[in-house]
C-alpha positions as CSV (number, residue, x, y, z in Angstrom):
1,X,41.9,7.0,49.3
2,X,40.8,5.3,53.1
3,X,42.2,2.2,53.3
4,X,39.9,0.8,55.9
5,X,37.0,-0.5,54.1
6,X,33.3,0.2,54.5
7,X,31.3,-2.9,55.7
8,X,28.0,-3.8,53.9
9,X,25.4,-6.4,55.0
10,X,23.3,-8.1,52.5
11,X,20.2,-9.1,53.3
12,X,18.8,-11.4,50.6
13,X,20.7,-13.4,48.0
14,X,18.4,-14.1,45.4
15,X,18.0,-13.0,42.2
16,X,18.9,-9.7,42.8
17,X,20.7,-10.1,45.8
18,X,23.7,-12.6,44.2
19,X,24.0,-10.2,41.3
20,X,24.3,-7.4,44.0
21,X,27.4,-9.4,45.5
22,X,28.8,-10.8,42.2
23,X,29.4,-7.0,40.7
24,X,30.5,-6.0,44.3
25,X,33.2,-8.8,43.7
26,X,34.5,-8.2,40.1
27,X,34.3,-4.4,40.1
28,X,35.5,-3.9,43.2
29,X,38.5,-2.1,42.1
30,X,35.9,0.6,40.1
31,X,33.6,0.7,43.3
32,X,36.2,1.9,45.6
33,X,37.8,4.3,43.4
34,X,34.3,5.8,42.7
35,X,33.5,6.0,46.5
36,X,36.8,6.5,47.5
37,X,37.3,3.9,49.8
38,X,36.8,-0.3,49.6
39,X,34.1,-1.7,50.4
40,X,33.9,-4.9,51.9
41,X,31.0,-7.9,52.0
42,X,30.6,-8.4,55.8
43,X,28.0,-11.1,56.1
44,X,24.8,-12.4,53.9
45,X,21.8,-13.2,55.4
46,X,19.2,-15.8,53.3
47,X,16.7,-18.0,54.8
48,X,18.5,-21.4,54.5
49,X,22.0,-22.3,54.4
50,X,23.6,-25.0,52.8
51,X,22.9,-23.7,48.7
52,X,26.3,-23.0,47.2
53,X,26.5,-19.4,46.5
54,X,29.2,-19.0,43.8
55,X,31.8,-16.2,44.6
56,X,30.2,-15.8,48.0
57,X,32.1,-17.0,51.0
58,X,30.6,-19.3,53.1
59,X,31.7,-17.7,56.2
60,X,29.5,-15.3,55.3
61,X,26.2,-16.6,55.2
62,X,24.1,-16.3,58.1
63,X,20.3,-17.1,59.2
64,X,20.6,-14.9,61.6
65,X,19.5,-11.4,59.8
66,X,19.0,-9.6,63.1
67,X,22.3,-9.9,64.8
68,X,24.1,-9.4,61.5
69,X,22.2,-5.7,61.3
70,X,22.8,-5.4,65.0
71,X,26.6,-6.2,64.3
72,X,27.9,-1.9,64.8
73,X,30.5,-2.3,62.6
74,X,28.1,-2.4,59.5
75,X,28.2,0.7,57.5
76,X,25.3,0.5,55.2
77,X,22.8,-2.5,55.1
78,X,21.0,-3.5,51.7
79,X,17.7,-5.1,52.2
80,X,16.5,-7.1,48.8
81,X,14.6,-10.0,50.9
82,X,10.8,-7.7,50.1
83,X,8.2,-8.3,51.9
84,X,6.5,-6.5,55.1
85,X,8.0,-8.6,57.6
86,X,10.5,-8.4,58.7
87,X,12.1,-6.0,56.3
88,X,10.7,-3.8,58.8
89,X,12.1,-4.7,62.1
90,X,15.7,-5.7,60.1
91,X,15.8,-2.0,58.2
92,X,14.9,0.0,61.5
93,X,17.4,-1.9,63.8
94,X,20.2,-1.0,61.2
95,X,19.5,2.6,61.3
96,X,19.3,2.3,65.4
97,X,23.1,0.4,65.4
98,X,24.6,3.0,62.9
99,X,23.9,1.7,59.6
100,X,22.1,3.4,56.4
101,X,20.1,1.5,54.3
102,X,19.6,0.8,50.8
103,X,16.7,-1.2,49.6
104,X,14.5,-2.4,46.7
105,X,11.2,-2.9,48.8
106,X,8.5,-1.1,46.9
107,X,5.4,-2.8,49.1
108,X,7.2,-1.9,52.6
109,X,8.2,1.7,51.0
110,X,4.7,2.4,49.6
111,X,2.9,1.2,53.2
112,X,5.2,2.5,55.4
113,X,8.0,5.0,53.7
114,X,6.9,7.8,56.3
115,X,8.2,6.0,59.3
116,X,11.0,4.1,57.3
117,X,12.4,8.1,56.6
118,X,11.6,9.1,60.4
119,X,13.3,6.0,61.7
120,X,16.2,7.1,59.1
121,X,16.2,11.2,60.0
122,X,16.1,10.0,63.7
123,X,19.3,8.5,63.6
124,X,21.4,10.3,61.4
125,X,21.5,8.0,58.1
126,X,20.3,7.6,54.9
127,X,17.5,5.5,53.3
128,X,18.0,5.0,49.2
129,X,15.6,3.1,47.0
130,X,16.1,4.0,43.2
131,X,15.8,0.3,42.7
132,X,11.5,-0.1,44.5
133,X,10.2,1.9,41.3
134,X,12.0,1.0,37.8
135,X,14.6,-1.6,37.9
136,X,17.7,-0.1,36.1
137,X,15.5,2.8,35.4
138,X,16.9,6.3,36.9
139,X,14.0,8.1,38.3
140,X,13.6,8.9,41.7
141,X,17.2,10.8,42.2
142,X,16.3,12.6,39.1
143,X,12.7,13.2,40.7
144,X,13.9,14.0,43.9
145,X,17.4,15.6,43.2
146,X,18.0,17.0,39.1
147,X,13.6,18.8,39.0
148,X,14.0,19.6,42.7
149,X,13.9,23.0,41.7
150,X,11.3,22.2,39.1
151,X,7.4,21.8,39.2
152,X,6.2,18.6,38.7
153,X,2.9,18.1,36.8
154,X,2.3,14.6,36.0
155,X,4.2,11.6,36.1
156,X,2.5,9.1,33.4
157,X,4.3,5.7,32.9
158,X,4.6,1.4,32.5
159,X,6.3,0.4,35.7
160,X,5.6,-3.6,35.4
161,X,7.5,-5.7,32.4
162,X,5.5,-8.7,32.9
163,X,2.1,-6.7,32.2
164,X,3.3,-4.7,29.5
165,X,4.7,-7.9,27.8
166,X,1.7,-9.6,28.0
167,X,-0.3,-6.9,26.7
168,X,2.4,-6.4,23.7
169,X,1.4,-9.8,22.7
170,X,-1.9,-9.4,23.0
171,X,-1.8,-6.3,20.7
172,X,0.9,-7.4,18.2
173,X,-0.5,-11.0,17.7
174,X,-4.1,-11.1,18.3
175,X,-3.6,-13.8,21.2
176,X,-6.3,-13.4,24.3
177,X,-5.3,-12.8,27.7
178,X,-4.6,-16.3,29.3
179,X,-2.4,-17.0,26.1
180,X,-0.3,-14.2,26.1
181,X,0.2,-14.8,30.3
182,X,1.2,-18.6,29.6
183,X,4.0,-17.1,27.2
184,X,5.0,-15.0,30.0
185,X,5.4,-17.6,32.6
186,X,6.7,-19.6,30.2
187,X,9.1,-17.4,29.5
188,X,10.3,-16.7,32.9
189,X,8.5,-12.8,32.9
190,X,5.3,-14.1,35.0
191,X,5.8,-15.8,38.6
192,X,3.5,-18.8,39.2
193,X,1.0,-16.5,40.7
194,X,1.0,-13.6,38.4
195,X,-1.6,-11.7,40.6
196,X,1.1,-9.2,42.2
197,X,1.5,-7.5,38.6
198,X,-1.8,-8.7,36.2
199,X,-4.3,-7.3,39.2
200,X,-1.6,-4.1,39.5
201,X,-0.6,-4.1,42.8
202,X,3.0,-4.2,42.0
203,X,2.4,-1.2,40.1
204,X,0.2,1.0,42.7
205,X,3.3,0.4,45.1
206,X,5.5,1.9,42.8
207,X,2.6,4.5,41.9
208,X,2.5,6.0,45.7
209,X,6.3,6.0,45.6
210,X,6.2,8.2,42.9
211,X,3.6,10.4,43.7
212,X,5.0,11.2,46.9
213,X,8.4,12.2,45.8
214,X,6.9,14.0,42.7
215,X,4.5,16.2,44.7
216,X,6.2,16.8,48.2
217,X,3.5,14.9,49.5
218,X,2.9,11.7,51.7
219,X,0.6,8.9,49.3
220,X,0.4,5.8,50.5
221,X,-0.8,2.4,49.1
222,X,-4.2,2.9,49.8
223,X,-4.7,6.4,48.5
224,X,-3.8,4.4,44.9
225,X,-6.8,3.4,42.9
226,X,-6.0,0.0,41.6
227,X,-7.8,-1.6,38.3
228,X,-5.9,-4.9,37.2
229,X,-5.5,-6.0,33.3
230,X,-7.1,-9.5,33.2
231,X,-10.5,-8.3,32.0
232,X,-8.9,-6.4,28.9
233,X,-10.2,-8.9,25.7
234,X,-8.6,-9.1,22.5
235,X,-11.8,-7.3,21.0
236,X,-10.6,-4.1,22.9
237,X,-7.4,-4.2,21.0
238,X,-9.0,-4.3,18.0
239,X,-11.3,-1.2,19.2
240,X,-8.6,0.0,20.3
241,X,-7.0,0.3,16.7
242,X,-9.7,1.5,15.3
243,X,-8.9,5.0,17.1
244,X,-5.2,4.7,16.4
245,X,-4.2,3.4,20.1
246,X,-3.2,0.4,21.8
247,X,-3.9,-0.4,25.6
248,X,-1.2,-0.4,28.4
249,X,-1.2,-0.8,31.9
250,X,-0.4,2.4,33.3
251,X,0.5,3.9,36.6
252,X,-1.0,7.6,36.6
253,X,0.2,10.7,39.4
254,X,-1.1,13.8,38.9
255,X,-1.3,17.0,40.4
256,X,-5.0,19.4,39.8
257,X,-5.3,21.8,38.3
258,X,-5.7,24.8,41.5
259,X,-2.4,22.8,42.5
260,X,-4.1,22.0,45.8
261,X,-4.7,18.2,45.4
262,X,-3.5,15.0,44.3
263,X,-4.4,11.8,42.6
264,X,-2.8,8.2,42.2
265,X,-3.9,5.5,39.9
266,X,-3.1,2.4,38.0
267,X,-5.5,1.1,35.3
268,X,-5.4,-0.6,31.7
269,X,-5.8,2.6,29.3
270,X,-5.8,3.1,25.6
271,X,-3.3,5.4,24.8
272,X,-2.5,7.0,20.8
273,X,0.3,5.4,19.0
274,X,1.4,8.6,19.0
275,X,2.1,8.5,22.2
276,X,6.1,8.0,23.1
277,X,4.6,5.4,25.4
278,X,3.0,3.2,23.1
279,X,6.2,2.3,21.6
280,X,7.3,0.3,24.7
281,X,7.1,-3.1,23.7
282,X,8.2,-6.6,25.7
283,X,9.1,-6.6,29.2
284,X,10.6,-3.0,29.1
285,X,9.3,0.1,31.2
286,X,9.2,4.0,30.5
287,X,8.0,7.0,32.8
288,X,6.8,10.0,30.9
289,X,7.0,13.1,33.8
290,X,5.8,16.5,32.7
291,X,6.7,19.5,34.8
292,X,6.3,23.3,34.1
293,X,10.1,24.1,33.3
294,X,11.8,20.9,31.9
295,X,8.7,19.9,29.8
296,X,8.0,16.5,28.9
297,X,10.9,14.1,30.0
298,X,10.7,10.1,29.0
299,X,13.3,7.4,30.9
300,X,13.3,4.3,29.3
301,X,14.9,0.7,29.9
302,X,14.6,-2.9,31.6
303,X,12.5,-2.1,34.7
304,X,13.2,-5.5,36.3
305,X,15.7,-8.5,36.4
306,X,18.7,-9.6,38.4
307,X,21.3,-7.4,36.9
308,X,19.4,-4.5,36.1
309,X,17.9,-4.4,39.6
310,X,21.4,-4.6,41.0
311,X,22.5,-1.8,39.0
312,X,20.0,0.8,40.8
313,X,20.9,-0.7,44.0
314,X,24.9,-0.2,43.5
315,X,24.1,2.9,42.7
316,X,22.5,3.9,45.7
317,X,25.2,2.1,47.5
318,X,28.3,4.4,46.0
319,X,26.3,7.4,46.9
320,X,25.3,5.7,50.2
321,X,29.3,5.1,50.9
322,X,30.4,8.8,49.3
323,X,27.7,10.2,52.1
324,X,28.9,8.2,55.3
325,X,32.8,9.1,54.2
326,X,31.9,12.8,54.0
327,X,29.9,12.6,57.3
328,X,27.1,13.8,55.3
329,X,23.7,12.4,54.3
330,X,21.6,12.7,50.8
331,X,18.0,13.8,50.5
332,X,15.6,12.3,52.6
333,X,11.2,12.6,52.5
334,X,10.0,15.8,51.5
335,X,6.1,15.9,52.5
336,X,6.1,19.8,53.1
337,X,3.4,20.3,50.1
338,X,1.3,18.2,52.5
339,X,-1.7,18.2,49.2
340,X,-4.8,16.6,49.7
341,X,-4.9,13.2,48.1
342,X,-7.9,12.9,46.4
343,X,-10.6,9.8,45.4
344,X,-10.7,8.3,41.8
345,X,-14.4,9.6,41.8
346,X,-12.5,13.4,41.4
347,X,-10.0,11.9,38.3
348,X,-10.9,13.5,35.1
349,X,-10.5,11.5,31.7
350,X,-12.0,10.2,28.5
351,X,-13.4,6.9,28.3
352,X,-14.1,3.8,25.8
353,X,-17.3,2.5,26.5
354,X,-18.7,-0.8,24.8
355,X,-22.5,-1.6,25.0
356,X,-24.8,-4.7,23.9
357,X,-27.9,-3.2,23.0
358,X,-31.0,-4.6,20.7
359,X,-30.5,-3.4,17.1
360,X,-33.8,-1.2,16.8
361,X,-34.5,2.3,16.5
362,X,-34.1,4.8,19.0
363,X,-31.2,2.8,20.9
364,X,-28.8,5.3,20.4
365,X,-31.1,8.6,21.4
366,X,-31.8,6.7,25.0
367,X,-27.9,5.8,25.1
368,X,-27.7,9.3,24.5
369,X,-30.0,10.9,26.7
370,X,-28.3,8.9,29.9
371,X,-25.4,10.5,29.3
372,X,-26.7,14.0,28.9
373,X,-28.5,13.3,32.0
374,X,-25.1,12.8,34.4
375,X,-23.4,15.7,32.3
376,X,-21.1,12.9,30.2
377,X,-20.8,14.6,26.5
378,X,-19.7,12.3,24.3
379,X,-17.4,12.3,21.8
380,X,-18.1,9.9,19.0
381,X,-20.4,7.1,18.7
382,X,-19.7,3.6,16.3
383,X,-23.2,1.2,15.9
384,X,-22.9,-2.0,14.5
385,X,-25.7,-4.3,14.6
386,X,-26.8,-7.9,13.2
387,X,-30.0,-10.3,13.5
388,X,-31.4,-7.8,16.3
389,X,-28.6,-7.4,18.3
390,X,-25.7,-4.8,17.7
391,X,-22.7,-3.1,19.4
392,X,-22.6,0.7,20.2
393,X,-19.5,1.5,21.2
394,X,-19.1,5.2,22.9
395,X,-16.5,7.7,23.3
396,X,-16.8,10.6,25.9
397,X,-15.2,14.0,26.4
398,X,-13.4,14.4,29.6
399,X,-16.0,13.4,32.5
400,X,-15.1,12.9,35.9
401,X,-15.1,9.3,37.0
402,X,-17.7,9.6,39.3
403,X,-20.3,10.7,36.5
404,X,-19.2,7.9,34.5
405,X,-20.2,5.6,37.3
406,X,-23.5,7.2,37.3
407,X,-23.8,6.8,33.7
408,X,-23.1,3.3,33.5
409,X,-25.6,2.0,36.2
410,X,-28.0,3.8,34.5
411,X,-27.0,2.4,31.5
412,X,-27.5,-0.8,32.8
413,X,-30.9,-0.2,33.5
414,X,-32.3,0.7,29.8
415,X,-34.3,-2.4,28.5
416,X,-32.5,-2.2,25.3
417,X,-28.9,-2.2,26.9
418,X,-28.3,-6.3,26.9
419,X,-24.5,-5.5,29.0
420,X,-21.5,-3.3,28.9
421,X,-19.2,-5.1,27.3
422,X,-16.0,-3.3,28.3
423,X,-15.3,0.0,30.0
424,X,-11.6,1.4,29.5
425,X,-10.2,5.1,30.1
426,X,-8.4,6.7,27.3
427,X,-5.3,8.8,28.0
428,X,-2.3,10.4,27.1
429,X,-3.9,13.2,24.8
């Protein structure tokens, strides 16, 4: 074994970041025997000093982010401040003075992965980020490394634990949506503003990460439709049972058909409770990938949290540290398949739709007829109605989104259509 240690920078020492150093600490003995060589905590950068950071020596706290990734005698610099700015500028300068970089910063990866891996090729080292997708999840080194030789079809999954516990609760105990959120902040699983996960942002930047390692093609932020969570209603959960399903917040990348495109989405979907998805309850996360020779594969576990975060990132960092001893360096981006990415008006799927209309006859042949009309067929139909009012609720056959847009504003035009009530997609068939 090397006696002379490898030198990691920190950058960050929050919630992730001081579980990052505490297991650095107490299993430093495993760490080195595993990499074969110590590795040493060279400095800590954090916004403000002055907090006691237990088992963290104050000499090594800094404010000064830049010159401590500028340093040259860092070996591999672990980013887990997040953010745009400048997580940038601090990541890039470490590859330019010799370091390689591991990092849990799903919005800077999803915006700007392509240059983060050019900046990283450019300069010899390595840029790991198993912890931006799934928490203690594995998935991207088996995406990218154990079905490299594999074809990937679909990767289907619940990449947020704050979303899918609030969504648990709506299904399990009836509550509406502002209830079950208040138990998650109360709770600790929803940050004062909850809008990063409940509008799905969070997940669509772990949705282009995916796509783009799946498929061997570049997807960025923008090429992910987005649809939050905070219009699903506890009335669609009860719809929802009625056709054996509950609803989940799901990030969705899929490759067509003719194998020449690409789509990326995140939307609240019904899915059958048949589904191995469905069964994720609470704050936990699963990925269900589909590819031609492995088949269906599910990867399961806490997708967030201190320690569970840190656990993806020390991984990254022994395989990180085994590289730079070996004078060698891991996988990198792999865009060759260079597919188009295509618009949500091209995604295929079957939807839920719930109409207001006046309780009188001929309702449903005019429902009906409009979606004959934008070639919709539909699948089954449920009428309920009371005291001249009544609720039809529709569902289709696989339609392309952009015919169901067109069968919804013309819906919305019918004298006896009072409103749509809901609209939700129905997957996982």
């Amino acid at each position: 074994m090397r006696t002379r240690p490898l030198k990691v920078a920190l950058l960050g020492c929050g919630v992730v970041g001081s579980e990052v150093a505490r297991i650095m600490t107490t299993h430093a003995d495993d760490l080195a025997a595993r990499i074969g060589a110590p590795v040493e905590l060279a400095g800590v950068a954090v916004r403000r000093t002055g907090k006691d950071r237990e088992g963290i020596d104050p000499a090594l706290v800094t404010t000064d982010a830049t010159a401590l990734v500028k340093r040259g005698d860092i070996d591999v610099v672990v980013e887990v401040i997040g953010g745009i700015e400048p997580a940038r500028t601090l990541i890039t300068t470490a590859f330019e003075h010799g370091a390689s970089v591991v990092s849990a910063n799903k919005a800077l990866l999803a915006q700007d992965g392509a240059a983060l891996h050019a900046a990283a090729d450019a300069n010899g080292k390595d840029l790991y980020y198993e912890a931006a997708v799934a928490g203690a999840i594995p998935l991207i080194r088996p995406l990218r490394e154990s079905l490299a030789g594999d074809k990937v079809n679909r990767v289907l999954g619940i990449v947020n634990g704050t979303t899918n516990f609030i969504l648990d609760k709506m299904d399990s105990t009836g509550a509406g949506y502002q209830e079950a959120l208040d138990e998650a902040t109360a709770l600790g699983y929803a940050e004062a503003d909850p809008t990063a996960d409940v509008e799905g942002f969070d997940a669509a930047a772990k949705a282009a990460i995916l796509a783009g390692i799946a498929f061997h093609t570049r997807v960025r932020l923008d090429d992910v439709y987005r649809e939050g969570m905070t219009e699903v209603t506890a009335a669609d959960f009860r719809s929802a049972k009625e056709m054996g399903c509950t609803i989940k917040l799901l990030a969705i990348c899929e490759r067509s058909k003719d194998g020449t495109s690409v789509t990326a989405r995140v939307h609240p979907a019904m899915i059958p409770l048949s589904h191995p998805l469905a069964s994720v309850r609470g704050a936990y996360n699963a990925v269900f990938v589909e590819s031609d020779a492995a088949g269906q594969l599910m990867f399961y576990g806490p997708g967030a949290g201190g320690s569970p975060t840190a656990s993806a990132v020390l991984g990254d960092l022994v395989a990180v540290c085994r590289n730079r001893l070996s004078g060698a360096t891991g996988p990198g981006e792999s865009a060759y398949a260079d597919l188009t990415v295509s618009p949500m008006g091209d995604v295929v799927t079957r939807y839920h739709i719930s109409l207001d209309v006046a309780d009188k006859p001929g309702v449903l042949a005019q429902v009906a007829t409009v979606f004959a009309e934008h070639g919709v067929s539909i699948d089954t139909v449920r009428q309920q109605g009371k005291d001249g009012e009544a609720s039809l609720v529709v569902v289709t056959h696989r339609a392309f989104d952009a015919s169901l847009s067109g069968t919804v504003e013309a819906l919305r035009k019918l004298d006896t259509v009072r409103g749509v009530a809901s609209i939700m997609r129905v997957e996982g068939e």
